[in-house]
TIFIVEX-613918 format. One record per residue (C-alpha): residue number from 1; residue in one letter; x, y, z. Coordinates in Angstrom, 1 decimal, padded with zeros to 4 digits. Layout:
REM residues N
+-----+------+--------+--------+--------+
: pos : code :     xx :     yy :     zz :
+-----+------+--------+--------+--------+
: NUM :    a :      X :      Y :      Z :
...
+-----+------+--------+--------+--------+
REM end
This chain:
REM residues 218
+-----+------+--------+--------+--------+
: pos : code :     xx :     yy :     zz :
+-----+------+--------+--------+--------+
:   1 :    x :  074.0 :  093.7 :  110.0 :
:   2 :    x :  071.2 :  092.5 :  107.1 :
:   3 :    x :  071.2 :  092.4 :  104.0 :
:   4 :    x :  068.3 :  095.3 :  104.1 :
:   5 :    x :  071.9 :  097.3 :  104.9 :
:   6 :    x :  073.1 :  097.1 :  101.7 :
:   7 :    x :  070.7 :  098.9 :  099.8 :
:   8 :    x :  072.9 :  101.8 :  099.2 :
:   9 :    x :  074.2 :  101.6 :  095.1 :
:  10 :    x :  077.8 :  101.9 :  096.3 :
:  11 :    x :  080.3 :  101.2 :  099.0 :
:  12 :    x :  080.7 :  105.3 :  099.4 :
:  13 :    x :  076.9 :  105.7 :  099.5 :
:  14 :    x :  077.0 :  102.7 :  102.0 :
:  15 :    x :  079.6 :  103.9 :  104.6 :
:  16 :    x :  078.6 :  107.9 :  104.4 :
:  17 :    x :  075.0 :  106.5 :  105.4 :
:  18 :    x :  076.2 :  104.3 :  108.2 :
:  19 :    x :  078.6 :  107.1 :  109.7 :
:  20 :    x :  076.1 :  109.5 :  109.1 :
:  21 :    x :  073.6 :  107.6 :  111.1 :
:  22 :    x :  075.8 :  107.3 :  114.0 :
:  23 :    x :  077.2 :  110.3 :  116.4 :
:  24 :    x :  080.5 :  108.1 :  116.7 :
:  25 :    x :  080.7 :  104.5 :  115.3 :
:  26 :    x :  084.0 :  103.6 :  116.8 :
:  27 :    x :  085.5 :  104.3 :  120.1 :
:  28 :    x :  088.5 :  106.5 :  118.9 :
:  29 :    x :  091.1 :  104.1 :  120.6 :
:  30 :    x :  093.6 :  102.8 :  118.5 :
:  31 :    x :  093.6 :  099.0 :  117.5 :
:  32 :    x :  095.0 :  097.2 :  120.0 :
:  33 :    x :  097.3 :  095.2 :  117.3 :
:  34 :    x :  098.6 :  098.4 :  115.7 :
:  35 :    x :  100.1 :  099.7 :  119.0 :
:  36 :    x :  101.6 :  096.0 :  120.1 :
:  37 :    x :  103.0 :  096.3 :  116.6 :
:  38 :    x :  104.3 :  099.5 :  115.8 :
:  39 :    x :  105.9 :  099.1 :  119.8 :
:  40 :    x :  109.9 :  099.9 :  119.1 :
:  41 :    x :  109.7 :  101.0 :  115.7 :
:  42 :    x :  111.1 :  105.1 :  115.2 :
:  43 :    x :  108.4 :  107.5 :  113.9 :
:  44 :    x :  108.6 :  108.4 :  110.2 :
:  45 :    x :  106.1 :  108.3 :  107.7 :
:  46 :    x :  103.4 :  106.4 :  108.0 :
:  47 :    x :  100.1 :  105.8 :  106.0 :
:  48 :    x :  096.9 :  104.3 :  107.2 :
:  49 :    x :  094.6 :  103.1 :  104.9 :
:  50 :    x :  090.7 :  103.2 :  105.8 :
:  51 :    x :  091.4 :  105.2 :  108.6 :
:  52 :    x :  087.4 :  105.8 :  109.6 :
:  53 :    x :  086.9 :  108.0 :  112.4 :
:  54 :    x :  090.9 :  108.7 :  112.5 :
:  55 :    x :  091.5 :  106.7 :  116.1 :
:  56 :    x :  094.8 :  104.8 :  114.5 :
:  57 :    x :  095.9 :  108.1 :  112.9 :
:  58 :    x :  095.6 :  110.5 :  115.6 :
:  59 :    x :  097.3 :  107.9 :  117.3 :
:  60 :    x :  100.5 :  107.6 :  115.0 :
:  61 :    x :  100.4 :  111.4 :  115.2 :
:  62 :    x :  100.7 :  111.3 :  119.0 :
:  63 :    x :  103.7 :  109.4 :  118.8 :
:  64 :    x :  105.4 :  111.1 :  116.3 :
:  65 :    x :  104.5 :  109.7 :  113.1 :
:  66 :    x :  103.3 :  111.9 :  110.2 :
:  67 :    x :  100.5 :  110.2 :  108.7 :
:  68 :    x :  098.5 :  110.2 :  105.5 :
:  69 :    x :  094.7 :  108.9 :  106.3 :
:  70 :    x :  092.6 :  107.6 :  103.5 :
:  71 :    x :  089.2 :  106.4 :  104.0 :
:  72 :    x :  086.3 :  106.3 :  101.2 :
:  73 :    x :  083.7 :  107.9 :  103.8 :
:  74 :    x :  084.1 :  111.7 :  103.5 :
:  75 :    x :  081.9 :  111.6 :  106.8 :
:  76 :    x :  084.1 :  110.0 :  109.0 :
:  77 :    x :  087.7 :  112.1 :  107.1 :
:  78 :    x :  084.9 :  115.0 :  108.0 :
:  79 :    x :  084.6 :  113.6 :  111.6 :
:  80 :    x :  088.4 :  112.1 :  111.9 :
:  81 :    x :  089.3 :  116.0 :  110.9 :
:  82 :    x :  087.6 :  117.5 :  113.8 :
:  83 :    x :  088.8 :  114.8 :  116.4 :
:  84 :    x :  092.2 :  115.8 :  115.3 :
:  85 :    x :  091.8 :  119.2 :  115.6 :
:  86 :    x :  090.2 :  118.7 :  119.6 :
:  87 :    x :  093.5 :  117.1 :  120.5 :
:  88 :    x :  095.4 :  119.7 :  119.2 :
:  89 :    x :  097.9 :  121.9 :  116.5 :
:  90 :    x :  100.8 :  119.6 :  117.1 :
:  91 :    x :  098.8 :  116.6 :  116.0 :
:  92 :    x :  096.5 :  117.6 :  113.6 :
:  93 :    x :  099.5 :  119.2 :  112.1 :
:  94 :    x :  100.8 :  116.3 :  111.3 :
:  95 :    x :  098.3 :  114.1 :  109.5 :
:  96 :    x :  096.9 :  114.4 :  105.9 :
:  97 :    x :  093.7 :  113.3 :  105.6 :
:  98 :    x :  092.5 :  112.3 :  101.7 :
:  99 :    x :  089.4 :  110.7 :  100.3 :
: 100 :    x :  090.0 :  107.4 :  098.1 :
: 101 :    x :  088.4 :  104.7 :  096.9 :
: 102 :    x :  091.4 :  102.4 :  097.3 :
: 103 :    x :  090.1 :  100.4 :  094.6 :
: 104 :    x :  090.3 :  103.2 :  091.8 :
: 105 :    x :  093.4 :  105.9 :  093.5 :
: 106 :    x :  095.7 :  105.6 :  095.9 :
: 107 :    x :  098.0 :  107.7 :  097.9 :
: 108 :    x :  101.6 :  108.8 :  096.7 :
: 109 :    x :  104.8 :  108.4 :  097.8 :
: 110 :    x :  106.6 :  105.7 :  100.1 :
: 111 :    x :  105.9 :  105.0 :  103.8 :
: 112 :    x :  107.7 :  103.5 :  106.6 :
: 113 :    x :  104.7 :  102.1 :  108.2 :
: 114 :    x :  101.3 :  101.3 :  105.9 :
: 115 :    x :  098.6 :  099.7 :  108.0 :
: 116 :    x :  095.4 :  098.6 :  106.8 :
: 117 :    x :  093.3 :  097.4 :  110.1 :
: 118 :    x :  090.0 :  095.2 :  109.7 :
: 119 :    x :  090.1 :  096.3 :  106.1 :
: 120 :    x :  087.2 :  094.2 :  104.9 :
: 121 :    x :  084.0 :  095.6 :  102.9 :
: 122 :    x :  080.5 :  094.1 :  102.6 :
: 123 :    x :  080.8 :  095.6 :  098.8 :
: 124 :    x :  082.6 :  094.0 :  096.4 :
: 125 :    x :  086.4 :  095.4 :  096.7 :
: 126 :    x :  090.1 :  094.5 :  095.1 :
: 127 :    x :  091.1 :  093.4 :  098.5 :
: 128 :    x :  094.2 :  091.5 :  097.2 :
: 129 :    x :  095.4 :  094.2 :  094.4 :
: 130 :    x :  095.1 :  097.3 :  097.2 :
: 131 :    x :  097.4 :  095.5 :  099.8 :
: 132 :    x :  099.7 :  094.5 :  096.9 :
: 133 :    x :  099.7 :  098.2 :  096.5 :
: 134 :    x :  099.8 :  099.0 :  100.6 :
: 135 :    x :  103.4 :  096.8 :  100.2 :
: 136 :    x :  104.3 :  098.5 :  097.1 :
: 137 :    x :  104.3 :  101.8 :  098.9 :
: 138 :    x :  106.0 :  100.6 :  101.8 :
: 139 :    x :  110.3 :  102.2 :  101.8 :
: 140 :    x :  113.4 :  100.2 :  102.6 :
: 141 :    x :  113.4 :  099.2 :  106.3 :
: 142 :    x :  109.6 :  100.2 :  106.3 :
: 143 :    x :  106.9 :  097.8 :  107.9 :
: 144 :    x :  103.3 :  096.8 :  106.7 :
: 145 :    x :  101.0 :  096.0 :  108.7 :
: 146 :    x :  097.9 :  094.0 :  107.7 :
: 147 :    x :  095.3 :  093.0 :  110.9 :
: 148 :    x :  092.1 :  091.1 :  110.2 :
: 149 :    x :  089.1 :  089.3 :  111.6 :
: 150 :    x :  088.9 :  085.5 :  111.0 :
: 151 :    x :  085.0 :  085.4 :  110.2 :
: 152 :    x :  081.6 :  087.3 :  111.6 :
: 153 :    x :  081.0 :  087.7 :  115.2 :
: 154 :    x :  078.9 :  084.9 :  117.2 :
: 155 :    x :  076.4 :  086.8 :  117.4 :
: 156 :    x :  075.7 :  088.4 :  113.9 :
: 157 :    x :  072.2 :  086.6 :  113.1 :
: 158 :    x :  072.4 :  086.9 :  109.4 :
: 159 :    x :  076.1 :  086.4 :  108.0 :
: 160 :    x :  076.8 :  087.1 :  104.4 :
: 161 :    x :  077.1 :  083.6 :  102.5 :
: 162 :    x :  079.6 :  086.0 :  100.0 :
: 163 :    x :  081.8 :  087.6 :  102.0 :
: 164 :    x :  085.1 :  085.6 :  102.6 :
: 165 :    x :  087.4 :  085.9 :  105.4 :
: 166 :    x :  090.9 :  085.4 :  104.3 :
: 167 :    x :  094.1 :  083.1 :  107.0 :
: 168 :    x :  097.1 :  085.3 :  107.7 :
: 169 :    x :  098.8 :  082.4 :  105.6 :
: 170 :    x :  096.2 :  083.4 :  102.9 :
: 171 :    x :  096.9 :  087.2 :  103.4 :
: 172 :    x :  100.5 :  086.6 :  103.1 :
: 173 :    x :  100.5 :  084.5 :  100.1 :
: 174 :    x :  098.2 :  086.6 :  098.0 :
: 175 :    x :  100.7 :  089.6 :  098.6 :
: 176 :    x :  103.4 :  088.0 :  096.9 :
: 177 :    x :  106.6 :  088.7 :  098.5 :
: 178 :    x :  109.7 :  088.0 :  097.9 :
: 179 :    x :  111.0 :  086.6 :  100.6 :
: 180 :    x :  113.5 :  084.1 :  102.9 :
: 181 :    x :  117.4 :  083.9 :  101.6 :
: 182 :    x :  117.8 :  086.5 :  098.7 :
: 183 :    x :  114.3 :  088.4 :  099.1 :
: 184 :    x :  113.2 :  091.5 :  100.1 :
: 185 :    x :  111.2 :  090.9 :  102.4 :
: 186 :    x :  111.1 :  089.6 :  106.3 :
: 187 :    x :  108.2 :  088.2 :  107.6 :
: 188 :    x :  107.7 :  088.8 :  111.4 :
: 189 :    x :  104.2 :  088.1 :  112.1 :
: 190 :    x :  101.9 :  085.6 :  110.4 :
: 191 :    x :  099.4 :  084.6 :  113.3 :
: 192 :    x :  095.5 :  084.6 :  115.0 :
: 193 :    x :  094.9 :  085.9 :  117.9 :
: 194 :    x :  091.9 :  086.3 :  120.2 :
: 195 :    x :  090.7 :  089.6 :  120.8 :
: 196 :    x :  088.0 :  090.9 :  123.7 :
: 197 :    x :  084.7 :  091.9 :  122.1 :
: 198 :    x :  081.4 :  092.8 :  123.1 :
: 199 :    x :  078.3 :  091.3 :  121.9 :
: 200 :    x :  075.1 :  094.5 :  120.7 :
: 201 :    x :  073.5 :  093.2 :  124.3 :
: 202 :    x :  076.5 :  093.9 :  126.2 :
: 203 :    x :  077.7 :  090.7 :  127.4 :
: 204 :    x :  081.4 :  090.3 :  126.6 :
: 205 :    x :  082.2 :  088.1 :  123.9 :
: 206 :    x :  085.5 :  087.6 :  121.6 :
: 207 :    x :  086.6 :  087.5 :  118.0 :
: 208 :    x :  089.2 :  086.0 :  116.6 :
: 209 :    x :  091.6 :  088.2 :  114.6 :
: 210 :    x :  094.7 :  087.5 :  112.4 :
: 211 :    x :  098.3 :  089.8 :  111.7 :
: 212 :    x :  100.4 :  089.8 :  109.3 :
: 213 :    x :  104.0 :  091.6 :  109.6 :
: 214 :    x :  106.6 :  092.1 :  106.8 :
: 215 :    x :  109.2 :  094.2 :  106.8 :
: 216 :    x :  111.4 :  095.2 :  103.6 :
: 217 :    x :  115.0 :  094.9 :  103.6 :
: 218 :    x :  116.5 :  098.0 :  103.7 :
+-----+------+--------+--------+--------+
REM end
């Protein structure tokens, strides 16, 4: 990516124009990390926050989770709709899909599983305050997820001087949670892991990736 890719005024203009350019940006499989994760836990209600193309959604759905989707792309809740809807009534059924700019709105209600996956943004965003806000929402007993890469791909020619990739200790921190003897919280997961990748000319390649996993005291 170059910087000639950020000519769009805002981060909706920006992400409508990328989807929009692409028949499918993603592969539709679900993050690795979310289904090691969410292995054991009992369906309930779960919210997924910038959901693209609705892979990690539909997933959920599959296993029994009803799920509310946000993303600030109308395109890909547009194209996340319709891949729901191909794998059938019984899924579909079960997830909500809503356009926010996490930033400015955010969905209501309490969840027993909020992911946010890779949720990073070449625009300028409120990174820390919305995953403040992802634990916020999470109920009693409920899990948040938070998975992340640890800097730009080897091969990405021009990286963005601006753009900061945050540690898992760093993610954990800035959230602000109460936690050890007397908290509310449990920390499960604070760790990097290396994920397989593949490079725009094929070859395979890796990134590394970080997860963080609290869960509140019931």
């Amino acid at each position: 990516m170059t910087q000639d890719d950020l000519t769009p005024d805002s981060a909706e203009e920006f992400w409508d124009e990328r989807y929009g350019q692409n028949g499918q940006l993603w592969s539709g499989e679900p993050n690795a990390a979310l289904v090691r994760e969410t292995e054991g836990l009992s369906p309930g209600a779960a919210l997924d926050l910038g959901c693209g193309e609705g892979g990690d959604a539909i997933w959920l759905a599959r296993q029994g989770w009803r799920v509310t989707a946000t993303d600030l792309s109308r395109v890909a809740l547009g194209r996340a709709a319709e891949h729901a809807a191909g794998a059938g009534a019984r899924v579909a059924d079960r997830i909500d899909w809503q356009h926010h700019d996490l930033g400015s709105s955010f969905p209501t209600g309490s969840y027993d599983l909020v992911s946010a996956q890779f949720f990073h943004s070449l625009h300028e965003m409120p990174r820390e305050e919305i995953l403040r806000r992802a634990a916020e929402a999470v109920a009693p007993g409920g899990v948040l997820l938070v998975v992340g890469h640890m800097g730009f791909p080897s091969w990405e020619t021009e990286p963005h001087p601006g753009i900061a990739f945050p540690t898992p200790q760093e993610v954990l921190a800035s959230l602000a949670l109460e936690d050890g003897p007397g908290g509310e919280w449990d920390v499960l997961v604070c760790d990097t892991h290396e994920h397989p990748a593949t490079a725009p000319d094929g070859q395979p390649s890796s990134r590394v990736n970080y997860t963080v996993k609290t869960r509140r005291r019931p």
